[in-house]
N, C-alpha and C positions, 0 to 999 in steps of 0.2 A: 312669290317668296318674300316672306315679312325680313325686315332688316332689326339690328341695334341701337338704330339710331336715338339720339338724346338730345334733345338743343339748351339744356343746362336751364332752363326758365319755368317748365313744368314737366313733370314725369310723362313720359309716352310707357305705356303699358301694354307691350305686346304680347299677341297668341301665336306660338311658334307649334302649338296645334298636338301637344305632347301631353296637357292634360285632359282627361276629358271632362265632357258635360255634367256626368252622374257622378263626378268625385267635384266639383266646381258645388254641385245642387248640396249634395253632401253636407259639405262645410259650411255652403250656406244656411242650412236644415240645423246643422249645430250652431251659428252664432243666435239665428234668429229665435233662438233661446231667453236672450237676454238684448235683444237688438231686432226688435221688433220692426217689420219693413214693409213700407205701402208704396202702390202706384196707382199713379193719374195717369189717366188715360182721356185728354182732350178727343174728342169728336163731333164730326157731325153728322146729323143726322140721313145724311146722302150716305154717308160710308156706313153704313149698316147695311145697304142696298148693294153694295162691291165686294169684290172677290179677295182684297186683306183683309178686314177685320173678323170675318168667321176665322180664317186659321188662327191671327192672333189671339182671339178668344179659346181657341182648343189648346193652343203653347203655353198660352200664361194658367189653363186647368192645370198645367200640369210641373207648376210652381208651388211644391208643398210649401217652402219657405216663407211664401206672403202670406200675411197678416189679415190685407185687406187688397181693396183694388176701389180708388175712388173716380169716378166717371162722369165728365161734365159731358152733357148733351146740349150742340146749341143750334138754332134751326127748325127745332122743332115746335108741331103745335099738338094740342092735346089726344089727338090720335095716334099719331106719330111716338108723341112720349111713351103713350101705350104700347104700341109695338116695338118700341125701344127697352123697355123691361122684361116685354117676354122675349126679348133679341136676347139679352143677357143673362135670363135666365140658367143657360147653358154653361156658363160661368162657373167652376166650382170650386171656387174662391171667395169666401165673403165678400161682397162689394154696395155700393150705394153711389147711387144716378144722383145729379143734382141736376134736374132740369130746368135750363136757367131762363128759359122762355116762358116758365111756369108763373102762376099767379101768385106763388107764396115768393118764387126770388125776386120777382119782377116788384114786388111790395119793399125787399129788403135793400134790394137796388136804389128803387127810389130813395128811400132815406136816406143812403150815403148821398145819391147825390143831392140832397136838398143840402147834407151838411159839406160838400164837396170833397166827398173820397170818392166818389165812385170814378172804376176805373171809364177812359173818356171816349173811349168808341167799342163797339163791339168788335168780337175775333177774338183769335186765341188764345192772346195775351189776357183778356177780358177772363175766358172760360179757366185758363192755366190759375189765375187771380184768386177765383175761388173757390178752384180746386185744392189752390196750397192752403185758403182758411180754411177748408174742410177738415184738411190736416193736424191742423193748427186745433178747433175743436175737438175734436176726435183728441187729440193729448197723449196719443197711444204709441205712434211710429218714435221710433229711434232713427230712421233713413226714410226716406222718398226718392222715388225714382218716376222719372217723366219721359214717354216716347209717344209718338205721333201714334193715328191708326189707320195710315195709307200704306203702310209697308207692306210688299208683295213677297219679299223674300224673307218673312221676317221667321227664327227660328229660336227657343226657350234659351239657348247658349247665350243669343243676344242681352236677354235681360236679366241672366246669370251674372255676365262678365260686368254690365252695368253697376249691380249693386255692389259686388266683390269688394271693391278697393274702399268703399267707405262704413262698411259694415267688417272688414276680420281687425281684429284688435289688436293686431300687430304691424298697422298700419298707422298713418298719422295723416288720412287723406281726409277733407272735409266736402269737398267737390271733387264730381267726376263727370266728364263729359267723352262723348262717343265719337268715333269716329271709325272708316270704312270707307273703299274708294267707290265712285258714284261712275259706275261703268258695269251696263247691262243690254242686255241684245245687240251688240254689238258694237256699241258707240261710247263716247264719252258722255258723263251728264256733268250736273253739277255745276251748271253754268253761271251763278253768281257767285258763288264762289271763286272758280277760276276765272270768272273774267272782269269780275266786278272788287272785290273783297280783297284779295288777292293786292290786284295792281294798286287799288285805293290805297289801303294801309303804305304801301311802297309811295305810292305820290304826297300822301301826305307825310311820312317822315322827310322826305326830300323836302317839301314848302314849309313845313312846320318845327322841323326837326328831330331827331331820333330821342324817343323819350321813355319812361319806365312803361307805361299806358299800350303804345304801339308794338313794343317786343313782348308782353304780354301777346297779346292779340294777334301778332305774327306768328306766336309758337304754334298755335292748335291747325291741324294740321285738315279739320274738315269744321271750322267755327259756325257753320249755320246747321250743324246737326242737330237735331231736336229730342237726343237723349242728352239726359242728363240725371244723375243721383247726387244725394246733398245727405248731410246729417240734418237732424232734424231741426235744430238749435241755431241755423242758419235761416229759414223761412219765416219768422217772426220779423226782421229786417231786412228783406227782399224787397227793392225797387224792381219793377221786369213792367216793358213797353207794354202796352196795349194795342200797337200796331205790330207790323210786320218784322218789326225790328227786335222781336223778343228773345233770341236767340242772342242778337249781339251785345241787347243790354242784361242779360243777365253774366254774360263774360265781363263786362263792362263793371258789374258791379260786387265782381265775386274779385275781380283785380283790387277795386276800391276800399275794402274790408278786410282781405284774408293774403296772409303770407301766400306768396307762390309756391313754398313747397308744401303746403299745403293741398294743392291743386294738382290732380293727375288725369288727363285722357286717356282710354283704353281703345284699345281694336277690338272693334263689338264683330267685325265679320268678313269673308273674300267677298262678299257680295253685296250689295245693296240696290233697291229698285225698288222707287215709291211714285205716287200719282208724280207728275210735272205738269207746272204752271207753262201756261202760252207766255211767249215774248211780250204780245200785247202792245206793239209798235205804235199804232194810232190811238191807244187811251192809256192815257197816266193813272187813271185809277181802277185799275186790273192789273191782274199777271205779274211779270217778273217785271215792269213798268213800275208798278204800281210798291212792288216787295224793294226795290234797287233803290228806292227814293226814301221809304223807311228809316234803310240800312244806312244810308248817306246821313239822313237828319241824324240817329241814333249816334253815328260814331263824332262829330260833327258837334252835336250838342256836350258830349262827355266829355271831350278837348276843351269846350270853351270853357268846362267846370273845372278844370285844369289853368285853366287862367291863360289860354289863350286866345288870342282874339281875330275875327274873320270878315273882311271887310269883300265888296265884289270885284276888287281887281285879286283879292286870295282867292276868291272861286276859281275865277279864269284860270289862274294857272296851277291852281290842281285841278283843274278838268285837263289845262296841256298836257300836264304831268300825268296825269293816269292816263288819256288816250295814249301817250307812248308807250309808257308801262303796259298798258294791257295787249297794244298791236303787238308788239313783243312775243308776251306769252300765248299769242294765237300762234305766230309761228312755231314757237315751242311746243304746245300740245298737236298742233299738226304734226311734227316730228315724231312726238309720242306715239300718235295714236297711230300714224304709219309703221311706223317700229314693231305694235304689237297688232298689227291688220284689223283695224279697227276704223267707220267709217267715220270720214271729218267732214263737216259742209263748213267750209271755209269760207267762203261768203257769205253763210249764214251768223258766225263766229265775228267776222267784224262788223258785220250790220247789226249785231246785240253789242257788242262795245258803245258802237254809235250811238246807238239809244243810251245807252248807261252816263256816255259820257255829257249825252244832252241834259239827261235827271240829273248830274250835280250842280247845273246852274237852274235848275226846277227846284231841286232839295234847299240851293242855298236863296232862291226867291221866298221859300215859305220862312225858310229860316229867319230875313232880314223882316218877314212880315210882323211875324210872330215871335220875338228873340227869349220873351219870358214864358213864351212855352213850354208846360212838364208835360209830357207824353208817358212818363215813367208812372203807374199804379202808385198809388201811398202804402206805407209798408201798413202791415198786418199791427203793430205793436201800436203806430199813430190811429187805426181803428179802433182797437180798443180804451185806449188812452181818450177818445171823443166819446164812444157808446161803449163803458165797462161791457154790458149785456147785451151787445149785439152777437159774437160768437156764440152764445149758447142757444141766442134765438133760430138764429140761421141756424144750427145744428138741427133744434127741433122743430124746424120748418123742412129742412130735408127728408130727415127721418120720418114725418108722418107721410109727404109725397109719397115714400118709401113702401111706408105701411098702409098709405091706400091702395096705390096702383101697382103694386108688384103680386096683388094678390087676386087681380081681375085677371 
């Protein structure tokens, strides 16, 4: 049962389950009159082969509202891309593939990076990057909305509720982000979150002190969710990670710009259940290893832009302070999840602390290596401002991808 809750720093927007779907789609069908709305859909090319993205492909047909549906494919190679269009096909929503393994972006790539924008490692952040210039060319959207394509319970309501608040005109939201509790088949999920995110933020205001950046940050209530909707007017100056950390730098950087009442999360659903990463205990550069080290550098480097500064005896004792912090909250959702008969592996719970707590003196070793490291993409406006006509390039390098291979 959804509560009222408010914590006064960003609106929480609850579904108390009284409207429905078809009067939600409705309103949406009538702004999008005048407020034109697209979605990115990062993938790859393994999830065209899994049992989420055919439904999500049959929920979002059935989204008269959208505009468009912009689709970065990454992983793949020229076969692949091919059955990656006739995967789509099915689609009956205008959309356009940008297939970024392809020879025409893998051209356009290069030339950022000879001139050094291009974003600095591949993943999602990469694929999300040039899904928003997509956007950005295109010229068309008044909103964009972004969700994963691992979602096993994912249902049209979801990406309903998503757009809502930044598209009706009697709102004043410019960001919205998702959120839903990450408990399915029986268990809790959602394990950086709770055991990492979580206690972090708490260690670090304790070491560093309680600041405008961390009560942000504290508010949202599932912060590594991977939906999100924007006006459109906002992705021309989006910094957002190129690692695993893209989730907490785009929070990161919608605090850095935009009044917080600006800013509202919604309850996109009682359910949620998507692929999960392995722990990955013996390699740093996998899993939830590999994601917790990201997340440390991302929030870690946003502080220092804040003008605080992080020497290695301040590791140590935010790594004390969050291994407490987080022991804690294992006994606490142990509690919970017995509460609601739900299974806990408790020793599995502080053997992933352990590791978490090992990667912030891993995160703060890269840190002191690397101190003037941007990890952050260059916005879309500094692109243009270097190549006036790279947007329209890139556009019509998509487009004829488009126009070759969606007709094989």
């Amino acid at each position: 049962m959804n509560d009222f809750s408010q914590n006064g720093i960003v609106a929480n927007l609850h579904d108390f389950s009284f409207k429905r779907t078809k009067h939600i789609e409705d309103e949406l069908l009538n702004f999008s009159k005048y407020n034109k709305m697209e979605l990115i859909l990062p993938c790859l090319y393994s999830e065209l082969e899994g049992s989420a993205l055919p439904k999500i492909v049959d929920e979002i047909s059935k989204a008269k509202y959208l505009n468009h549906v912009i689709i970065g494919l990454d992983r793949a190679d020229k076969k692949q891309a091919m059955e990656a269009w006739n995967f789509f096909k099915k689609l009956e929503i205008p959309h356009t593939i940008l297939w970024n393994d392809g020879p025409g972006l893998k051209k356009l790539d290069k030339e950022l990076e000879v001139n050094s924008l291009a974003p600095s490692e591949p993943g999602k952040g990469r694929n999300v990057w040039y899904c928003i210039g997509m956007a950005l060319a295109r010229g068309r959207a008044k909103a964009v909305a972004l969700h994963d394509c691992d979602v096993l319970t994912y249902e049209k309501r979801m990406l309903a509720k998503l757009f809502y608040p930044v598209v009706n005109p009697s709102f004043n939201y410019e960001f919205c982000k998702g959120y839903y509790p990450r408990v399915a088949k029986g268990k809790m999920n959602g394990r950086v979150s709770r055991l990492l995110v979580y206690p972090f933020l708490l260690a670090m205001e304790k070491v560093v002190g309680r600041n405008d950046y961390l009560d942000f940050m504290k508010s949202f209530k599932y912060p590594l969710a991977g939906e999100f909707s924007f006006k459109s007017n906002l992705l021309s100056e989006l910094r957002i990670s190129s690692d695993w950390g893209i989730e907490i730098a785009v929070l990161s950087e919608i605090q850095r710009n935009y009044s917080s009442n600006r800013v509202c999360q919604v309850d996109l659903a009682d359910k949620y259940d998507h692929k999960h990463q392995e722990p990955s205990f013996e390699n740093v550069d996998t899993g939830l290893s590999r994601m917790s080290i990201d997340i440390i550098k991302t929030i870690v480097r946003k502080l220092a832009t804040h003008g605080y500064s992080f020497s290695e005896e301040t590791f140590r004792t935010i790594k004390a302070t969050y291994y407490r912090s987080a022991i804690d909250m294992v006994d606490i959702y142990k509690s919970d999840a017995q509460m609601n008969g739900l299974y806990y592996d408790y020793h599995l719970e502080e053997k992933t602390v352990e590791m978490f707590a090992s990667n912030i003196m891993k995160a703060g070793e890269i840190f002191f290596e690397n101190p003037m490291d941007t990890p952050f993409s260059p916005t879309w406006s500094r692109v243009n401002s270097a190549i006036p006509d790279f947007l329209l390039r890139f556009r019509n390098t998509v487009e004829e991808d488009n126009r070759k291979y969606a007709k094989k």
